[in-house]
C-alpha positions as CSV (number, residue, x, y, z in Angstrom):
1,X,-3.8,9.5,-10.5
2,X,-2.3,10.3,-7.2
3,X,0.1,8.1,-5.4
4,X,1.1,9.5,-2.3
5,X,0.0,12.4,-0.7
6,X,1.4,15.2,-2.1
7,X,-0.6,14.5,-5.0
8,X,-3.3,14.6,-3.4
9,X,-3.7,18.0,-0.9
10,X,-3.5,20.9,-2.8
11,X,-1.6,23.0,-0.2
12,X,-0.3,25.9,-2.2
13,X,2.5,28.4,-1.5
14,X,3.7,26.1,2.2
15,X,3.9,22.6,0.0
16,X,7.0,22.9,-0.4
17,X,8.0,23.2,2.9
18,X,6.0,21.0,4.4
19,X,6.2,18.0,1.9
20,X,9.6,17.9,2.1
21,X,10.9,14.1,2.9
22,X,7.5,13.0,3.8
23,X,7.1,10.3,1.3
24,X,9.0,7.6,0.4
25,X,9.4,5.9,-2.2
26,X,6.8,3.0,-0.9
27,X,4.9,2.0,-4.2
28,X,5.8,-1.3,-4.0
29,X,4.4,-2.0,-0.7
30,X,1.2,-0.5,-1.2
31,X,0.7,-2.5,-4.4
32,X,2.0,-5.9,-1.9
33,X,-0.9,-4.9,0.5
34,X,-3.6,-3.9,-2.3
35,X,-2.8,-7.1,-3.9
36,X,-3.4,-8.5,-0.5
37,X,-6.5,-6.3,0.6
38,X,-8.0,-7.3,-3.2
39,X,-7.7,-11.1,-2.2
40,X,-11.6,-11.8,-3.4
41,X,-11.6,-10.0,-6.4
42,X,-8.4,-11.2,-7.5
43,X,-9.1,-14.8,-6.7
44,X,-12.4,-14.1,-9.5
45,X,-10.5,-12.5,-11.7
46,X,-7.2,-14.3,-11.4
47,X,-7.7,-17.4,-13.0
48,X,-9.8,-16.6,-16.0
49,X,-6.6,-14.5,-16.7
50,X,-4.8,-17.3,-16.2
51,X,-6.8,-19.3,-18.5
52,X,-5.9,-17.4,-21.5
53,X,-2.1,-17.8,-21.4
54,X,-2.7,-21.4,-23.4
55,X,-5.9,-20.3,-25.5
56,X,-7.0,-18.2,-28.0
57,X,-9.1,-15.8,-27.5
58,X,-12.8,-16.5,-28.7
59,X,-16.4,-16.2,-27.4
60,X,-16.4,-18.2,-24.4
61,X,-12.7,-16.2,-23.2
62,X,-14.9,-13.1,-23.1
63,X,-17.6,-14.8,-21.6
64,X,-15.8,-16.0,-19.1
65,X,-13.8,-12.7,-18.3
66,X,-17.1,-11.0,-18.5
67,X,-18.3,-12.9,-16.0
68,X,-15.4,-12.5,-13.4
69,X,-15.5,-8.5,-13.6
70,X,-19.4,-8.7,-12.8
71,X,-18.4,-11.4,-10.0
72,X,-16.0,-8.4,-9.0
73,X,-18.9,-5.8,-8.5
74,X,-16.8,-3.7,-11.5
75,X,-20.3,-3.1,-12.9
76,X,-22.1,-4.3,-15.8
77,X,-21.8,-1.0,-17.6
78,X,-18.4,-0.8,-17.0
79,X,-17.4,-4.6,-17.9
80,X,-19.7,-4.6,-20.8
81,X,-17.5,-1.5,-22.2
82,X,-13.8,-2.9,-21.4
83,X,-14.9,-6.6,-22.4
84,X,-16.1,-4.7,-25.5
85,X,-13.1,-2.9,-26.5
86,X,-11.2,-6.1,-25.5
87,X,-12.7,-7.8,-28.0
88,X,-12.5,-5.5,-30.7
89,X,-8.9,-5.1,-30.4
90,X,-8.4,-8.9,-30.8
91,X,-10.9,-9.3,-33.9
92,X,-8.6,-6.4,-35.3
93,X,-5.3,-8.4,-34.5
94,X,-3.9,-5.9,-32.2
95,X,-4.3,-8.0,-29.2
96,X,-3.0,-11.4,-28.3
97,X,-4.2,-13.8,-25.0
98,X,-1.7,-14.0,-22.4
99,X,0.6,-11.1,-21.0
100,X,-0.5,-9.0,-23.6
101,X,-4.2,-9.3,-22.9
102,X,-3.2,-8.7,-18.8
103,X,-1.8,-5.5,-19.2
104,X,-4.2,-3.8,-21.4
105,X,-7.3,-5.0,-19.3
106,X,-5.3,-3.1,-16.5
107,X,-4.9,0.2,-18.9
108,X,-8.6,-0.1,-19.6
109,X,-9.8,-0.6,-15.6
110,X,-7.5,2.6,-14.5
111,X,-9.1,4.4,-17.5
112,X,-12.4,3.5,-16.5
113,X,-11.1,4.7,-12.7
114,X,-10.1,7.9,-13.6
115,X,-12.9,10.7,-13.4
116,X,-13.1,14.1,-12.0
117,X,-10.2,15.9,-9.8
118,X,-8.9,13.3,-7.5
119,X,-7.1,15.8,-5.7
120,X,-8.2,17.9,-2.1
121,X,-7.8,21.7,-1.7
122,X,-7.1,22.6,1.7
123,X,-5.9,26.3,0.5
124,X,-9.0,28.2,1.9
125,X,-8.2,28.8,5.8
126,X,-10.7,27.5,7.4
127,X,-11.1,24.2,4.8
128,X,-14.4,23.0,5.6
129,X,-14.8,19.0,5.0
130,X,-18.2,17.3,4.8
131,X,-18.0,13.5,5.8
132,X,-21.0,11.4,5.0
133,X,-22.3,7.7,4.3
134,X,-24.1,5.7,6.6
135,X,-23.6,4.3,9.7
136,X,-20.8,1.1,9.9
137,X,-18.9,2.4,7.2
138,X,-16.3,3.8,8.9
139,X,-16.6,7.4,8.6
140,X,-15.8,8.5,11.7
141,X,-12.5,6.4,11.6
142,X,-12.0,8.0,8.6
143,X,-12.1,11.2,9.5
144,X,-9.3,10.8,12.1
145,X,-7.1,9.3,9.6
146,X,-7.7,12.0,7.2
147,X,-6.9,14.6,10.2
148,X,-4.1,12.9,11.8
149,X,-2.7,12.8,8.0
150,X,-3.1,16.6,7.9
151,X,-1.4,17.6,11.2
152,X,1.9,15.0,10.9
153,X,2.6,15.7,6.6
154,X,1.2,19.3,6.5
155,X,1.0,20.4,9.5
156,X,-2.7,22.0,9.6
157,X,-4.3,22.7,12.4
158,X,-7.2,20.4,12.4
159,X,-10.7,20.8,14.4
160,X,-13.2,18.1,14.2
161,X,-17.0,19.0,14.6
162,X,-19.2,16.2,16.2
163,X,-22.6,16.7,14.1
164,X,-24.3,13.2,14.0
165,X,-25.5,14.6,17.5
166,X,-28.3,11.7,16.7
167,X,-26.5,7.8,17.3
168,X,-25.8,7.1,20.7
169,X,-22.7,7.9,21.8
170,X,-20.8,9.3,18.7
171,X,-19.4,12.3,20.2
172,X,-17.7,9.6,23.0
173,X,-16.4,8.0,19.5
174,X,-15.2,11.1,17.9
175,X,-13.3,12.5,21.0
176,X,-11.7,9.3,21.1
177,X,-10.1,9.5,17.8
178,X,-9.8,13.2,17.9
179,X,-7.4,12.5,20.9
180,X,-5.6,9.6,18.8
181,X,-5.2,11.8,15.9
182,X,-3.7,14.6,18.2
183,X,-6.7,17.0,17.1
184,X,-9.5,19.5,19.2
185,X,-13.2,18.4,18.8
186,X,-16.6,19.9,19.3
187,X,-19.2,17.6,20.7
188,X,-22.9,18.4,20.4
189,X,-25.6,17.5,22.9
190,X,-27.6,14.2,22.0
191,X,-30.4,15.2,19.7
192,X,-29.0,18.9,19.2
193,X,-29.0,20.7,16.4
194,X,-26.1,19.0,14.0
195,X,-26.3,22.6,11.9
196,X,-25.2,24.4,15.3
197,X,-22.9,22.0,16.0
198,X,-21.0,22.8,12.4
199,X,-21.9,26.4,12.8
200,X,-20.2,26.2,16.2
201,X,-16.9,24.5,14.8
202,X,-16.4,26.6,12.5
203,X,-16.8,29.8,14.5
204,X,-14.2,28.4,16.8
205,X,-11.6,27.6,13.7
206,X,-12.2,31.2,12.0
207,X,-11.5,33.1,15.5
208,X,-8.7,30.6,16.5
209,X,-7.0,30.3,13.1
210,X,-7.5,26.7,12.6
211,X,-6.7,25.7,9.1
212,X,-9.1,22.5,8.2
213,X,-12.4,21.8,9.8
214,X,-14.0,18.1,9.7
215,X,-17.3,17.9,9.9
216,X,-18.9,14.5,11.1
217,X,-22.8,13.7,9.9
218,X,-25.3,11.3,10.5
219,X,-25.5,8.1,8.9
220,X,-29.2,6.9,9.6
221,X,-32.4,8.6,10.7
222,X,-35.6,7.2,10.5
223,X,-36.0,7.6,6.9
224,X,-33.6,7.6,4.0
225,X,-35.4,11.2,2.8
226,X,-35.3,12.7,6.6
227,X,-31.4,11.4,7.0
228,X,-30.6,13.6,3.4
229,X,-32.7,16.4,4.5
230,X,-31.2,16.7,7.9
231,X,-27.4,16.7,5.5
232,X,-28.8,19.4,2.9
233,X,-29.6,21.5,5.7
234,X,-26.1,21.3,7.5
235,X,-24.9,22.2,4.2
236,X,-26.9,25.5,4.4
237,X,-25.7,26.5,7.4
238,X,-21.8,25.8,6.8
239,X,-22.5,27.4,3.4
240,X,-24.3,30.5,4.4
241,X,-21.2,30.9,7.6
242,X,-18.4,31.0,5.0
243,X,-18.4,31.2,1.2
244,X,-17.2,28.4,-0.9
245,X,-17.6,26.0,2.0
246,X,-18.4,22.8,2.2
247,X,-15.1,22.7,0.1
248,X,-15.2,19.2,-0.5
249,X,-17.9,16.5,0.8
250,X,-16.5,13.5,1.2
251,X,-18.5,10.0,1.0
252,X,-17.5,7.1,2.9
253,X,-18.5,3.7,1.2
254,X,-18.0,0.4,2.8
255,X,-16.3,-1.7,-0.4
256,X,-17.7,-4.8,1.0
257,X,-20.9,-3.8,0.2
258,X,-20.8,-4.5,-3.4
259,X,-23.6,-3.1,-5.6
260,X,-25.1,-1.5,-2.5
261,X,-22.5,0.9,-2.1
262,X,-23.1,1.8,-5.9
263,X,-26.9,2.6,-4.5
264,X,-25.5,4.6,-1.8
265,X,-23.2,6.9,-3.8
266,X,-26.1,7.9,-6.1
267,X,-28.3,8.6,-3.1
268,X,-25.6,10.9,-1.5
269,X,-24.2,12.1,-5.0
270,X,-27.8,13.8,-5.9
271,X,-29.0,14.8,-2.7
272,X,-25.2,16.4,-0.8
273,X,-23.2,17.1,-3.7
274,X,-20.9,14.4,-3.5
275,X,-17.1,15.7,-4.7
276,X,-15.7,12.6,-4.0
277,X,-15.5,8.8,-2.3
278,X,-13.5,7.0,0.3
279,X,-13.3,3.7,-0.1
280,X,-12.9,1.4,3.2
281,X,-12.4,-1.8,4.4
282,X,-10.1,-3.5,2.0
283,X,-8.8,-5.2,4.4
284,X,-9.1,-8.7,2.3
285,X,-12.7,-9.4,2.1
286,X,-13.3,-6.5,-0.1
287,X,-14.8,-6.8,-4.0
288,X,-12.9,-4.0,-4.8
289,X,-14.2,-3.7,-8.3
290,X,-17.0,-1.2,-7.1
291,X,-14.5,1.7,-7.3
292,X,-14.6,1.4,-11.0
293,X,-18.3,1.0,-11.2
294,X,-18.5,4.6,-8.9
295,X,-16.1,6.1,-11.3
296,X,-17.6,5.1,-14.3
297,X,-21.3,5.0,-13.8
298,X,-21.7,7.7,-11.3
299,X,-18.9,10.2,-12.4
300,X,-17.1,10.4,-8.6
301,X,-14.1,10.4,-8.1
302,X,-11.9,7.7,-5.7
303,X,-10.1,9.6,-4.0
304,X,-8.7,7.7,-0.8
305,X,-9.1,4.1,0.1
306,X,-8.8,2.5,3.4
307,X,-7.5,-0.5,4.5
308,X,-6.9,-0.9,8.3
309,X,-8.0,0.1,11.9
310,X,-4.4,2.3,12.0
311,X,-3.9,5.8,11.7
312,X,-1.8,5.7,8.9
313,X,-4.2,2.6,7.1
314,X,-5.5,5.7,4.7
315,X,-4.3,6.5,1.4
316,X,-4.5,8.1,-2.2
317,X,-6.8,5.9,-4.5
318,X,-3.9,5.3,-7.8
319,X,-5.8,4.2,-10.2
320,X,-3.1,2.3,-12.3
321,X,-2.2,0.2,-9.1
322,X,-5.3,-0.3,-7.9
323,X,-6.5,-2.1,-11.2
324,X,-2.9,-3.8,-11.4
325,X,-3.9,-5.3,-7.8
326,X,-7.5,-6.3,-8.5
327,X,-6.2,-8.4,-11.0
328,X,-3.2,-10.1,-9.5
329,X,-0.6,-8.4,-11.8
330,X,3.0,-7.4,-10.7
């Protein structure tokens, strides 16, 4: 699973130029800060961990445990498979309580976390990006950390297309972090056409060379059905513009939401074509277990989490640490 961004941008033929010293050796401070931005579900999961150091491991261990991950919004599909196989293992002697028992319920959470191609492709010229969830989740932030990423590690050209022409003053919002990020932007008028908007954009990056176009959606209309139509249709016209594009539609989930961002990612995932998730504000209240339930259950892949207000608080969803941090582990 990726752990720093070179993993994760497929760039081709100029990676190796423009990767070069870009990423340090950091691992260790990210898993400091997950550890830290995992605070809820670690506190859950942390002590019933704890608690089998000194015991053996019988019914009301897995009970217990069983318990903590559904506290942890891993999902009861996914819990009821790891505390399973858990189990097994130790009826057939080949797992003991304590350390031992840690690190394998880590191997089986980044197992269960690991689905699909975590990875972006930003080979075509333009790449077109679809960014949607709902309102609040911090899509729009998003974007700019995924464009200012872009232009200071790659160096692509990045335009950003202001198509929720429907909220109140998103297109103020956009500019402002399109200026942050160091990026052009084009606004649409208040209840335009988002499709023209997009068609618009990309126009603009295919006549000016621009290399990655981020497209920016609405995340409410009056009606759950009239919000996905209004997304299916801006797909249309990106697709019918330039072939192959939307490359990659990204979904931005607030983790705090627990179970209801589960609800959410099915919504999109059937109705946008969902490639992947971004998951946002660990920033310490998070129950970051419903990565693993989005993985598992709905076959998408994590591919970024975020975990800050800051340009740079975006990055590559590793599986391994992330499950290492939910449960407290060094």
């Amino acid at each position: 699973m990726p752990g720093d961004w070179s993993e994760v941008f497929v760039v081709g033929e100029r990676a190796g130029v423009e990767q070069s010293g870009a990423f340090p050796a950091a691992r260790a401070g990210l898993l400091s800060r997950l550890r830290q931005s995992l605070a809820r579900t670690r506190e859950a999961l942390g002590s019933e961990i704890q608690a089998t150091l000194f015991e053996s491991l019988d019914e009301q261990t897995w009970e217990r445990l069983e318990e903590a991950l559904i506290m942890a919004d891993v999902g009861a599909a996914t819990t009821a498979s790891v505390v399973q196989e858990l189990e097994a293992e130790a009826a057939g002697g080949r797992l003991q309580g304590g350390e031992q028992l840690s690190e394998r319920l880590i191997e089986l959470l980044a197992q269960a976390a690991r689905t699909g191609d975590p990875s972006i492709d930003v080979r075509p010229r333009p790449t077109v990006i679809l960014a949607v969830g709902v309102n609040g989740t911090g899509k729009t932030t998003t974007i700019a950390k995924l464009a200012w990423r872009l232009r200071q590690d790659f160096g692509r050209s990045v335009l950003l297309a202001g198509a929720d022409t429907f909220r109140a003053a998103a297109g103020e919002q956009l500019q402002g972090w399109a200026q942050r990020a160091g990026c052009e932007v084009v606004i649409g008028a208040e209840r335009s056409d988002p499709g023209a908007v997009a068609f618009e954009a990309i126009a603009q990056a295919r006549s000016g060379g621009v290399d990655v176009v981020i497209v920016d959606t609405a995340g409410r209309l009056h009606t759950q059905d009239e919000l996905m139509e209004e997304l299916a249709k801006v797909r249309r016209v990106i697709g019918r513009q330039l072939e192959g594009a939307p490359h990659e539609t990204l979904l931005t989930l607030d983790a705090t939401t627990g179970q209801n961002g589960l609800r959410q990612a099915g919504v999109f995932a059937q109705s946008v074509g969902v490639s992947g998730v971004v998951l946002t504000k660990l920033d310490g209240t998070a129950r970051g277990g419903i990565a693993l339930a989005i993985a598992r259950e709905l076959s998408l892949p994590v591919k970024l989490i975020g975990t800050g207000e800051k340009l740079e608080d975006l990055r590559p969803f590793d599986a391994e640490q992330f499950a290492r941090a939910l449960i407290g582990a060094r």
